[in-house]
FIZA-808733 format. One line per 4 residues: number of its first residue (from 1); for each residue z negated, x, y negated of C-alpha. Coordinates in nm, 3 decimals. Each point is the difference from the previous one (the first is absolute). Layout:
N
NUM	Z,X,Y  ...
% end
This chain:
48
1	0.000,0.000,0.000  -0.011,0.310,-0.218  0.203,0.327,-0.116  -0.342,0.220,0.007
5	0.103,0.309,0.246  -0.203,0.014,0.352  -0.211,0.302,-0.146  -0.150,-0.174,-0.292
9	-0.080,-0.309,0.223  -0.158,0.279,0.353  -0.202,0.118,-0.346  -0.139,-0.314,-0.120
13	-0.067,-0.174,0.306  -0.191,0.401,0.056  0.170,0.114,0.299  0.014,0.357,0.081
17	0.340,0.165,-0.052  0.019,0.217,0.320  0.117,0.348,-0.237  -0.280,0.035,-0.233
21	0.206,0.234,-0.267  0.219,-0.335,-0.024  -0.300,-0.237,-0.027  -0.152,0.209,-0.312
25	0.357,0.055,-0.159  0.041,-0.372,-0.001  -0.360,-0.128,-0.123  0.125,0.150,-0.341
29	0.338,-0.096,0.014  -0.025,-0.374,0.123  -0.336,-0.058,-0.215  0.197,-0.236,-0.260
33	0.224,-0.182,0.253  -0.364,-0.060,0.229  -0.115,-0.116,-0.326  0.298,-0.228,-0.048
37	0.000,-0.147,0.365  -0.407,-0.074,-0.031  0.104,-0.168,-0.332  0.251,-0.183,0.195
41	-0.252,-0.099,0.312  -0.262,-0.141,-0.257  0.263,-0.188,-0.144  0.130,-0.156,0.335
45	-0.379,-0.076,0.134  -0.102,-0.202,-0.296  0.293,-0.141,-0.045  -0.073,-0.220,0.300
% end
């Protein structure tokens, strides 16, 4: 039902990205699109 990439959802739903180097390169680089698809989720719960 979304664009957001399968990283930024594994890092908001906290699952462990299997290569660690990966998993700290992309906490910085996904923080505003986690940001935006929280944003979104908040959004779609109350919504209802």
């Amino acid at each position: 039902m979304t664009d957001y990439p399968r990283e930024v959802c594994e890092h908001v739903l906290a699952h462990k990205l299997p290569d660690e180097v990966e998993a700290a390169y992309l906490r910085g680089a996904y923080l505003e699109k986690r940001k935006g698809l929280m944003a979104d989720w908040a959004q779609y719960v109350y919504q209802k």
